[in-house]
ROZA-466450 format. One record per residue (C-alpha): residue number from 0; chain; x negated, y, z. Coordinates in Angstrom, 3 decimals. Last residue first. Layout:
<rodos>
{rodo NUM 'A' {X Y Z}}
...
</rodos>
This chain:
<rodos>
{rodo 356 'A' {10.649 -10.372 19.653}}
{rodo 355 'A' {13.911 -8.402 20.716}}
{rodo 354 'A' {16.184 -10.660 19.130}}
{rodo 353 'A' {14.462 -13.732 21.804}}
{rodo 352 'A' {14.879 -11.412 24.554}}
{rodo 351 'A' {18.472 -10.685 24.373}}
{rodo 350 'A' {19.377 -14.564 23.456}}
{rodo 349 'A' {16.948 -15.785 26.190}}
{rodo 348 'A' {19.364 -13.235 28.835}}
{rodo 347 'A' {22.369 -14.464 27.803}}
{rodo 346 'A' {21.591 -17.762 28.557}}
{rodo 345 'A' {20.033 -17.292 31.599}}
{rodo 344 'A' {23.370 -15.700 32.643}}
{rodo 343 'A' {25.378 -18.668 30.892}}
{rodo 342 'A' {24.019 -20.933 32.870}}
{rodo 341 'A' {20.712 -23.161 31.252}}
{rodo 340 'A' {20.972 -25.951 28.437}}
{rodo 339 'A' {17.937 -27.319 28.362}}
{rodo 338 'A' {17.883 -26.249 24.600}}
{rodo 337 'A' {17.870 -22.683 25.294}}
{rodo 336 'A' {14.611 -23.287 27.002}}
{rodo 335 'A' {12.953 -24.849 23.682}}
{rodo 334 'A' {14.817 -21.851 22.083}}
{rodo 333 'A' {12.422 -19.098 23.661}}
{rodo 332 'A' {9.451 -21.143 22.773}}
{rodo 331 'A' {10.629 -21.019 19.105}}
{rodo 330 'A' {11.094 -17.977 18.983}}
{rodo 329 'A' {7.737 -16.480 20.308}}
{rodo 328 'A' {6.206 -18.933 17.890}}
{rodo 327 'A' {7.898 -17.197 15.148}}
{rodo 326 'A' {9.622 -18.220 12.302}}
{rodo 325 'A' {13.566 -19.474 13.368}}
{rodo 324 'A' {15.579 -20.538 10.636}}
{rodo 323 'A' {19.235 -19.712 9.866}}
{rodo 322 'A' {20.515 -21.306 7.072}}
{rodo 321 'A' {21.366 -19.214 3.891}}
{rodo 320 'A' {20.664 -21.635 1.383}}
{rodo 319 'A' {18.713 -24.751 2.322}}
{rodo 318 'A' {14.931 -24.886 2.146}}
{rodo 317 'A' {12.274 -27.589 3.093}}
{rodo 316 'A' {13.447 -29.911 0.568}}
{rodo 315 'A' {11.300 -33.364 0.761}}
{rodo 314 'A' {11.798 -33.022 4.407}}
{rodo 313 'A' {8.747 -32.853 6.735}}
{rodo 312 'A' {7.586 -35.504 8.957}}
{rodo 311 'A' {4.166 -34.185 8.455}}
{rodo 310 'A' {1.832 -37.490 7.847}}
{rodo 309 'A' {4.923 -38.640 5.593}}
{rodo 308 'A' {5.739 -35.366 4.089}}
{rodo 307 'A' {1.926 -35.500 3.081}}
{rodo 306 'A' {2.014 -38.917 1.641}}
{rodo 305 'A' {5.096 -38.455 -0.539}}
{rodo 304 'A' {3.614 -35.596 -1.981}}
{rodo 303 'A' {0.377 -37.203 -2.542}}
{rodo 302 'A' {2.519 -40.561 -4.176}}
{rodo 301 'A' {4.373 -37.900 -6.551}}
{rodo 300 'A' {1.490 -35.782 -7.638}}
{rodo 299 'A' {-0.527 -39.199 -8.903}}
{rodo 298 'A' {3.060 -40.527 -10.441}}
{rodo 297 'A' {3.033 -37.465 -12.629}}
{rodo 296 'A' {-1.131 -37.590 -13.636}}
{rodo 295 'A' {-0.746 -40.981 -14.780}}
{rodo 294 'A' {-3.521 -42.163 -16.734}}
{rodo 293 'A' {-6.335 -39.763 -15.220}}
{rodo 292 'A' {-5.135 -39.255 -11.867}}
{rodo 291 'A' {-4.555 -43.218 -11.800}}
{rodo 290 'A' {-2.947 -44.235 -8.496}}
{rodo 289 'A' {-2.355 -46.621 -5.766}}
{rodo 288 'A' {-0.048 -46.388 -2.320}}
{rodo 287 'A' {2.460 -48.718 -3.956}}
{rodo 286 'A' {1.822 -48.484 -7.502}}
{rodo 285 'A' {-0.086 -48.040 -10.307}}
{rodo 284 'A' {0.802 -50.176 -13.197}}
{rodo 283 'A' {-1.496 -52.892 -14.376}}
{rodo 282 'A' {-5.020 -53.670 -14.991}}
{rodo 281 'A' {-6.892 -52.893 -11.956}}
{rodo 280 'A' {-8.937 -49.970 -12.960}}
{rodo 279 'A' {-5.984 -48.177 -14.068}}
{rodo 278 'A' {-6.157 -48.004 -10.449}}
{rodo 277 'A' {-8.230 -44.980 -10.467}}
{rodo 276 'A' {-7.426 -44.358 -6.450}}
{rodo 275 'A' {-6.050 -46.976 -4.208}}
{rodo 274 'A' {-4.648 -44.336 -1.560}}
{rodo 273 'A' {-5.611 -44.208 2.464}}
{rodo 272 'A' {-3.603 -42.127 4.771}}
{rodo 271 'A' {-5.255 -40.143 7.519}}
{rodo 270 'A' {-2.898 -37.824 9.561}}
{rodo 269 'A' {-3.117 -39.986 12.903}}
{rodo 268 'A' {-6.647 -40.659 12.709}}
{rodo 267 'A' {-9.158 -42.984 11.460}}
{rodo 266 'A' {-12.979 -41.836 10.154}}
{rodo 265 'A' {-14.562 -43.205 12.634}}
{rodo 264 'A' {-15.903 -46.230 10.740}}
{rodo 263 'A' {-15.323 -46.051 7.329}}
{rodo 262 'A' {-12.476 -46.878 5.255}}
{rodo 261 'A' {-12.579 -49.694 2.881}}
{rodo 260 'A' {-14.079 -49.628 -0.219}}
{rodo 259 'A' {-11.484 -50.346 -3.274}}
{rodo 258 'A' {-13.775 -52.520 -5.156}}
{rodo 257 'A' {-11.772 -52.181 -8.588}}
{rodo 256 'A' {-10.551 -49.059 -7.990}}
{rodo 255 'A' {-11.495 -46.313 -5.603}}
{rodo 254 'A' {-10.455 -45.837 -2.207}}
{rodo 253 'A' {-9.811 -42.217 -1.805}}
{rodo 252 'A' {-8.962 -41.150 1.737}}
{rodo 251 'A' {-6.682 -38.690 2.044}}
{rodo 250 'A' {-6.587 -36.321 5.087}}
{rodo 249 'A' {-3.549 -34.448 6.237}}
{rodo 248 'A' {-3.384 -31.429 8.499}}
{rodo 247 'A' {-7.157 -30.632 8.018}}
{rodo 246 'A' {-9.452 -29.279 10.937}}
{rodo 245 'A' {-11.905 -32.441 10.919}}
{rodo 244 'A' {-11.985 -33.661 7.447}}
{rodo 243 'A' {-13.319 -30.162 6.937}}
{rodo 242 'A' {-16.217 -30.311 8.819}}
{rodo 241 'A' {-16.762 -33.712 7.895}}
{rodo 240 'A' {-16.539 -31.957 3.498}}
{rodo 239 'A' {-19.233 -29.688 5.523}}
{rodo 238 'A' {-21.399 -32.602 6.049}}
{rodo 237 'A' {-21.068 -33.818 2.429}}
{rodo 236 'A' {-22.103 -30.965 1.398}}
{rodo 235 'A' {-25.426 -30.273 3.427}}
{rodo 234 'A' {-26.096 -33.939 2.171}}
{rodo 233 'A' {-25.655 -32.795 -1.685}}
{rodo 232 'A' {-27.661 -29.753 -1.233}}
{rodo 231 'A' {-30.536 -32.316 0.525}}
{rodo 230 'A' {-30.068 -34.613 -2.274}}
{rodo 229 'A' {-30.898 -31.939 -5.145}}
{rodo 228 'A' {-33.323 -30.583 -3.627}}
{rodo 227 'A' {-35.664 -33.438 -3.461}}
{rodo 226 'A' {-34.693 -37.509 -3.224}}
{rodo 225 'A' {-31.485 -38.637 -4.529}}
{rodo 224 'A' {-28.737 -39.674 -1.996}}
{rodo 223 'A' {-28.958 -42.929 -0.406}}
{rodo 222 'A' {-26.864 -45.848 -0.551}}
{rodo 221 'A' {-25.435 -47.449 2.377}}
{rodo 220 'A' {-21.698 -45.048 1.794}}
{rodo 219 'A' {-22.498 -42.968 -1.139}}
{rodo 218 'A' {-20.080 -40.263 0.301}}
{rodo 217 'A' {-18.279 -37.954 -1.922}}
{rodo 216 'A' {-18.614 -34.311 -1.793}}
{rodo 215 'A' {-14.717 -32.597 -0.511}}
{rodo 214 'A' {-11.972 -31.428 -2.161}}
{rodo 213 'A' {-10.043 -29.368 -0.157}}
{rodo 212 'A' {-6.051 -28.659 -1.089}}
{rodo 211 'A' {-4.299 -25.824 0.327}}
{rodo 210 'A' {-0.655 -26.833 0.499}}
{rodo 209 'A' {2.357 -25.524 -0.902}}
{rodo 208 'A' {5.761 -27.153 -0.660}}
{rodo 207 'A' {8.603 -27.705 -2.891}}
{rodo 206 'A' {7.170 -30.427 -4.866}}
{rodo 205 'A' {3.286 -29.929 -4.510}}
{rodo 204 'A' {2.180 -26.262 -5.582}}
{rodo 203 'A' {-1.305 -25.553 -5.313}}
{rodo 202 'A' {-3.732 -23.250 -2.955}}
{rodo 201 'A' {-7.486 -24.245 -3.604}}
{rodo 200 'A' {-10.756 -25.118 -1.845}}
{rodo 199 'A' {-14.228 -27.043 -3.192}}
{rodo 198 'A' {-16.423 -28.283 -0.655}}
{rodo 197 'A' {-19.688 -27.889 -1.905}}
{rodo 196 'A' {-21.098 -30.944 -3.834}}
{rodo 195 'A' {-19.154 -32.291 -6.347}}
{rodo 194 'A' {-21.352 -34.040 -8.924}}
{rodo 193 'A' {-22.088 -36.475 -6.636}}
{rodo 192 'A' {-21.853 -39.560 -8.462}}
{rodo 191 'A' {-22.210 -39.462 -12.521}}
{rodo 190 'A' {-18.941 -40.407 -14.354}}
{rodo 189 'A' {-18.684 -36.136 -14.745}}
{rodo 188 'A' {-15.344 -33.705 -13.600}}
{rodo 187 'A' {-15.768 -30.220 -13.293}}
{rodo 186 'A' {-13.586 -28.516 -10.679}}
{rodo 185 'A' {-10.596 -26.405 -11.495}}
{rodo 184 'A' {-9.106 -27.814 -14.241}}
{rodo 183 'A' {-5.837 -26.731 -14.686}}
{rodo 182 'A' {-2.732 -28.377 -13.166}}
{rodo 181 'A' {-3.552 -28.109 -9.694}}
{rodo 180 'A' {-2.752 -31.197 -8.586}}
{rodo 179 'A' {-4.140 -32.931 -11.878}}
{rodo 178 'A' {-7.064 -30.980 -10.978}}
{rodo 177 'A' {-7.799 -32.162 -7.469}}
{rodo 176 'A' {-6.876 -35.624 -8.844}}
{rodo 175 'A' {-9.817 -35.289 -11.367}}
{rodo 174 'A' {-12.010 -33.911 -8.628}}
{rodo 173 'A' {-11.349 -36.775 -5.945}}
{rodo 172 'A' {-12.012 -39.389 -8.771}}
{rodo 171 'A' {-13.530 -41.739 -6.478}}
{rodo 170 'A' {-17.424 -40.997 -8.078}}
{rodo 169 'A' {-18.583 -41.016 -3.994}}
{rodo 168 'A' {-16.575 -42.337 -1.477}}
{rodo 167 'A' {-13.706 -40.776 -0.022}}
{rodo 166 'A' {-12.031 -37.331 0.777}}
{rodo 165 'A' {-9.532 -35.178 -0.462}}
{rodo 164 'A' {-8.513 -32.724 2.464}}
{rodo 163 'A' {-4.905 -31.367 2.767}}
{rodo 162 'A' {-4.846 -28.137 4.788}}
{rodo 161 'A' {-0.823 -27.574 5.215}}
{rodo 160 'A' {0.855 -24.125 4.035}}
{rodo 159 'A' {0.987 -21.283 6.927}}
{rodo 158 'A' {4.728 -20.383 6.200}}
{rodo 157 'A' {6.073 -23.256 4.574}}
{rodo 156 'A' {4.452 -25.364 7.273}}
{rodo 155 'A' {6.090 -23.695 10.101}}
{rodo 154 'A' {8.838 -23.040 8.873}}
{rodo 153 'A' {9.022 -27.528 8.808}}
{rodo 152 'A' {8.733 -26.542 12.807}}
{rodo 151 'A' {11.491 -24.197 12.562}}
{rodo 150 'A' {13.813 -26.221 10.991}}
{rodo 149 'A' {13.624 -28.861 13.753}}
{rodo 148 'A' {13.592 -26.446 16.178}}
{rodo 147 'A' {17.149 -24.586 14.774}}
{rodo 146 'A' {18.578 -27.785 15.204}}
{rodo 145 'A' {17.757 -29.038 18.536}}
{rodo 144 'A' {18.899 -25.232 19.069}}
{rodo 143 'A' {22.676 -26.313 17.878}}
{rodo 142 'A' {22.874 -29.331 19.838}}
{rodo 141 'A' {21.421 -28.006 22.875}}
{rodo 140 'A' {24.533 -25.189 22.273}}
{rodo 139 'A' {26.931 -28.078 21.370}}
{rodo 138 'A' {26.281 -29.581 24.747}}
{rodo 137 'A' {26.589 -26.274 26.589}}
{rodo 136 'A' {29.392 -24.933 25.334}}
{rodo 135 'A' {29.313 -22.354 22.500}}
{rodo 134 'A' {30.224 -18.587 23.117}}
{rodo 133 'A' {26.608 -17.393 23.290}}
{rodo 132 'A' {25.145 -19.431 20.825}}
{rodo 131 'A' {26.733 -16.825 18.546}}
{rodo 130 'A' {24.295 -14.067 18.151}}
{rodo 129 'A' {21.663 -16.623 17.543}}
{rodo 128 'A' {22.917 -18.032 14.350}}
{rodo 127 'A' {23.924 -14.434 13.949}}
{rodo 126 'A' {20.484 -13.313 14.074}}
{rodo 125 'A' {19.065 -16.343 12.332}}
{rodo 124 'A' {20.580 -15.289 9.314}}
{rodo 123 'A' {20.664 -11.488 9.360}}
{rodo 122 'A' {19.043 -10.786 5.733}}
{rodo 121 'A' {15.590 -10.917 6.281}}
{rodo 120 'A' {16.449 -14.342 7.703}}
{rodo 119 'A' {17.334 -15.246 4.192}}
{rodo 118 'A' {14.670 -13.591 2.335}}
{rodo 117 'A' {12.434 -15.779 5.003}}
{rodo 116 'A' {13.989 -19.299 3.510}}
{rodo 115 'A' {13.745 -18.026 -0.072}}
{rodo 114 'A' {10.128 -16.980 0.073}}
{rodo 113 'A' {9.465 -19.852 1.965}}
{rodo 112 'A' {11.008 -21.979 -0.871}}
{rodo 111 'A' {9.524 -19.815 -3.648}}
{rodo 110 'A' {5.994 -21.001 -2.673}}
{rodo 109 'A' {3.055 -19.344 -1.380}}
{rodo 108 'A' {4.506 -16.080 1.166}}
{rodo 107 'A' {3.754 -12.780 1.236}}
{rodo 106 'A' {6.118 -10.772 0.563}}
{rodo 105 'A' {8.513 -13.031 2.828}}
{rodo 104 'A' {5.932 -12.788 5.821}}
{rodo 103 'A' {7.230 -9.009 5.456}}
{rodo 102 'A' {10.800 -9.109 5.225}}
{rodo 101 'A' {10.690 -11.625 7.820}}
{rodo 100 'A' {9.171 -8.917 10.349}}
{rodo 99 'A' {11.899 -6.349 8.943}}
{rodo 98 'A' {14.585 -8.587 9.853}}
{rodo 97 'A' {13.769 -9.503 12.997}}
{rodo 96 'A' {13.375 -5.674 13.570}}
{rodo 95 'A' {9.912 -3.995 13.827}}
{rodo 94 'A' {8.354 -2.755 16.599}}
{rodo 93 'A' {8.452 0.658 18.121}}
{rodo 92 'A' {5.888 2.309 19.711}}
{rodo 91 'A' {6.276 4.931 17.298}}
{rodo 90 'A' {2.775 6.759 17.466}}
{rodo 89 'A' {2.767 10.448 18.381}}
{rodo 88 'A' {1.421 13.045 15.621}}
{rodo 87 'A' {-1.466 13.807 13.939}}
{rodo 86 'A' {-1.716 10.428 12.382}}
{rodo 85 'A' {-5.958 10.289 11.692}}
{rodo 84 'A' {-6.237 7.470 14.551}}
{rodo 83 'A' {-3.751 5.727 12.589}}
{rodo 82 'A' {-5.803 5.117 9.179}}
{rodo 81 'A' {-9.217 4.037 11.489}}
{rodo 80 'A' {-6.972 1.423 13.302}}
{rodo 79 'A' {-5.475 -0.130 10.180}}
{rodo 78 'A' {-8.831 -0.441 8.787}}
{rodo 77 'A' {-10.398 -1.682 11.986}}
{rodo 76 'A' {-7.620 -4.077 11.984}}
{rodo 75 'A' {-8.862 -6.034 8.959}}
{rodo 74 'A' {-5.931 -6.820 6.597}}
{rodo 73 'A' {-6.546 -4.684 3.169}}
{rodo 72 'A' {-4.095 -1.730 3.062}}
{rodo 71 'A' {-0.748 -1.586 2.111}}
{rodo 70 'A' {0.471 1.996 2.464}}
{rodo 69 'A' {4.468 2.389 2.956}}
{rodo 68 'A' {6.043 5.976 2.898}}
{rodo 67 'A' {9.557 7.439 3.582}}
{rodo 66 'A' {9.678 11.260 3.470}}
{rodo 65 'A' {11.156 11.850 -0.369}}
{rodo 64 'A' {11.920 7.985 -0.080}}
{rodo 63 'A' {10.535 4.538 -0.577}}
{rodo 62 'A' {7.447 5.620 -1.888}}
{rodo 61 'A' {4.802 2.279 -1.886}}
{rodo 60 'A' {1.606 3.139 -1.805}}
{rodo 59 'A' {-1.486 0.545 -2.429}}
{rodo 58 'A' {-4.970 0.933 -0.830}}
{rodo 57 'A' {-8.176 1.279 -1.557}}
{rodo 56 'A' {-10.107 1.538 1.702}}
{rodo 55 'A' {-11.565 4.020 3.796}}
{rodo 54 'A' {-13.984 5.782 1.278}}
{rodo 53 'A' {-16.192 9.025 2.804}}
{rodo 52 'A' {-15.446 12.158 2.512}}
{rodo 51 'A' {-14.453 12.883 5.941}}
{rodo 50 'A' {-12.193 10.137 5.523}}
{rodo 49 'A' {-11.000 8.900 2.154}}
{rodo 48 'A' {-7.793 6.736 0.960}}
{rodo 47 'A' {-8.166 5.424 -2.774}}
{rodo 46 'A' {-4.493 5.043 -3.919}}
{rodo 45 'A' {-2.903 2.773 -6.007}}
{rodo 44 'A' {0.394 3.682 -7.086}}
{rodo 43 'A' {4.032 2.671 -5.973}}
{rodo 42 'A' {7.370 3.662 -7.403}}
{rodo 41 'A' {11.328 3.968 -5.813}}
{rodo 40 'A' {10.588 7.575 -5.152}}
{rodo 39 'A' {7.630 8.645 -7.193}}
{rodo 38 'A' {3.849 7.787 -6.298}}
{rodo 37 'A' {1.513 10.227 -5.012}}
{rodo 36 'A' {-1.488 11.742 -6.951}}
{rodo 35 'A' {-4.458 10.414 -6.085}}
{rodo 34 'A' {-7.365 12.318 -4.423}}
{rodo 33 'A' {-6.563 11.000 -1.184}}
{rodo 32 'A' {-6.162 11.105 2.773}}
{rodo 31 'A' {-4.635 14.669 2.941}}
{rodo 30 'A' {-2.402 13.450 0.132}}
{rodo 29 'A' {-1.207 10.776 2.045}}
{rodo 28 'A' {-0.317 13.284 5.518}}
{rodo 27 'A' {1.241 15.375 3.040}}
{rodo 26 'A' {3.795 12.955 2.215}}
{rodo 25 'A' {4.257 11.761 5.592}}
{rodo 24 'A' {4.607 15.203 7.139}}
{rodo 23 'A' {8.596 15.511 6.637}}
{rodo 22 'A' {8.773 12.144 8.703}}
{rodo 21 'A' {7.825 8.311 8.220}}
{rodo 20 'A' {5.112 6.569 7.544}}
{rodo 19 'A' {4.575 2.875 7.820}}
{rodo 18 'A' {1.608 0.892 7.425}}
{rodo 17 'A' {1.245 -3.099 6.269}}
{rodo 16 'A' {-1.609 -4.894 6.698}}
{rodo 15 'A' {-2.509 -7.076 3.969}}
{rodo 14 'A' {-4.646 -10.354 3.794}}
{rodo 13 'A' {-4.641 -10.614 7.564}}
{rodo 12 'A' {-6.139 -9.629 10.911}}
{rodo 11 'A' {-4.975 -9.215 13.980}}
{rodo 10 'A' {-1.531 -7.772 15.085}}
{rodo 9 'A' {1.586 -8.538 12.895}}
{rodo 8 'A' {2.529 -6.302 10.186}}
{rodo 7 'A' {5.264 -2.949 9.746}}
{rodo 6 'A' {2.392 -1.448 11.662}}
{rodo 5 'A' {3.779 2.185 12.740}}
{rodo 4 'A' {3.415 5.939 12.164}}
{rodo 3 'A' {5.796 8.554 13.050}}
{rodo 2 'A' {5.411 12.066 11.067}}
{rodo 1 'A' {6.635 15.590 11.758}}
{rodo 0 'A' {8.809 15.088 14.909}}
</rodos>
């Protein structure tokens, strides 16, 4: 066969979607679709891809051998659908590996940690974890996928980083601690209330975890916002910053120093957790669930961290070398039936289906 095509990435859509091409065609099958000249073995080059004349996307190719292509393309299927409808050949149905699926969340992931973790799976890790269930007795093979859940639900987390929403009153210090967990500034910071105003969203790096931090316009509480333009935009933030407060993993409330506001009414949930902020305010140490962005930035990044692994249950280090960590939902449901411990047959049958997903 001249050239089988397949989607090394899940279905749906993405930041990239990766395509692979394989056979004595692939090469030509590229230069069919661009101007570009192709990469060299072991190189990539980015490549504007054209049908009919007219652009498809710009994407990146990676040559991985004389008839071994990879073309990274941005992740909406109609993209990925419009390349493979030009493959003159059949389609390999085939999907990827266990190891070739963790290969790819792996290139993509936010922190080192699920980098690390996925590299590791990449390499055969959970397969042989899973390969030898098999020859355990029941009670230590409930034991073992007790286990491999609990892992895989912190996977979880380094895989599709928590939403952790910064919310409180208005002038808190949301922005400055939004900064100081960033380590840049990001968002301007002013005494004057309401200066944030859209919801402001970034990826940072807490500890060994990464998280998507929202920082949301502060509420004035009785007080109204200023009349005109200016109040409406602020109003139309604050309800989004609701919006938000709504989908987020972990919410922090900001109760600012020396008042320290309680929280309002129907605002309480599981994953909210309310912080003393600027408590240089109260003339001593922060501490306890209090900080000062501004006077201690270090202690500031230590209590969120603490208070996210709290509303989680996650461990402070999410990654151990070389253990075997399940990453996919399929995965995990499979395991939840290992774990009650079925006959061997049923057994055996979960292990063959759950290496085949």
């Amino acid at each position: 066969m001249g050239l089988i095509a397949r989607t090394l990435t899940p279905p749906g859509r993405g930041g990239v979607a990766v395509v692979e091409l394989r056979g004595p065609s692939a090469p030509a099958f590229v230069r069919g679709l661009s101007a570009g000249r192709l990469p060299e073995v072991g190189e990539a080059r980015l490549l504007r891809l054209y049908r009919e004349g007219e652009l498809l996307d710009e994407s990146l190719c990676v040559r991985l051998g004389e008839e071994h292509l990879e073309l990274h393309l941005h992740g909406s299927p109609a993209v990925v659908e419009s390349v493979l409808e030009l493959v003159p050949a059949q389609r390999s149905e085939e999907r990827p590996s266990l190891e070739e699926r963790a290969l790819v969340l792996a290139s993509r992931a936010r922190s080192e940690s699920a980098a690390r973790m996925l590299l590791d799976q990449s390499e055969g890790a959970l397969r042989r974890e899973l390969e030898a269930l098999e020859a355990l007795a029941p009670g230590a093979r409930a034991q073992v996928a007790a286990c491999l859940l609990q892992r895989a639900r912190a996977a979880r987390f380094l895989i599709d980083p928590p939403l952790v929403c910064l919310a409180g009153p208005a002038n808190a210090g949301k922005s400055t601690l939004l900064n100081v967990l960033l380590g840049h500034e990001r968002v301007v910071v002013s005494a004057e209330a309401g200066t944030t105003r859209d919801p402001v969203r970034a990826w940072a790096q807490i500890g060994a975890w990464a998280v998507e931090l929202v920082d949301t316009a502060g509420e004035r509480g009785g007080r109204r916002a200023p009349e005109g333009p200016a109040g409406e935009l602020e109003q139309l933030g604050v309800e989004r910053g609701r919006e938000l407060r709504e989908r987020a993993d972990v919410l922090l409330w900001l109760s600012p120093a020396p008042a320290c506001p309680p929280v309002p009414e129907g605002v309480g949930r599981a994953n909210l957790r309310t912080v003393v902020s600027r408590a240089d305010l109260l003339g001593r140490k922060p501490g306890g669930k209090a900080l000062s962005a501004w006077t201690d930035p270090e202690g500031a990044r230590a209590l969120v961290l603490e208070q996210v692994l709290e509303v989680l249950a996650l461990p402070e280090r999410p990654w151990q070398p070389g253990a075997a960590v399940p990453f996919e939902p399929v995965q995990v449901a499979l395991l939840e039936q290992i774990a009650a411990a079925p006959d061997q047959g049923s057994l055996g049958r979960l292990r063959n289906e759950l290496l085949s997903h």
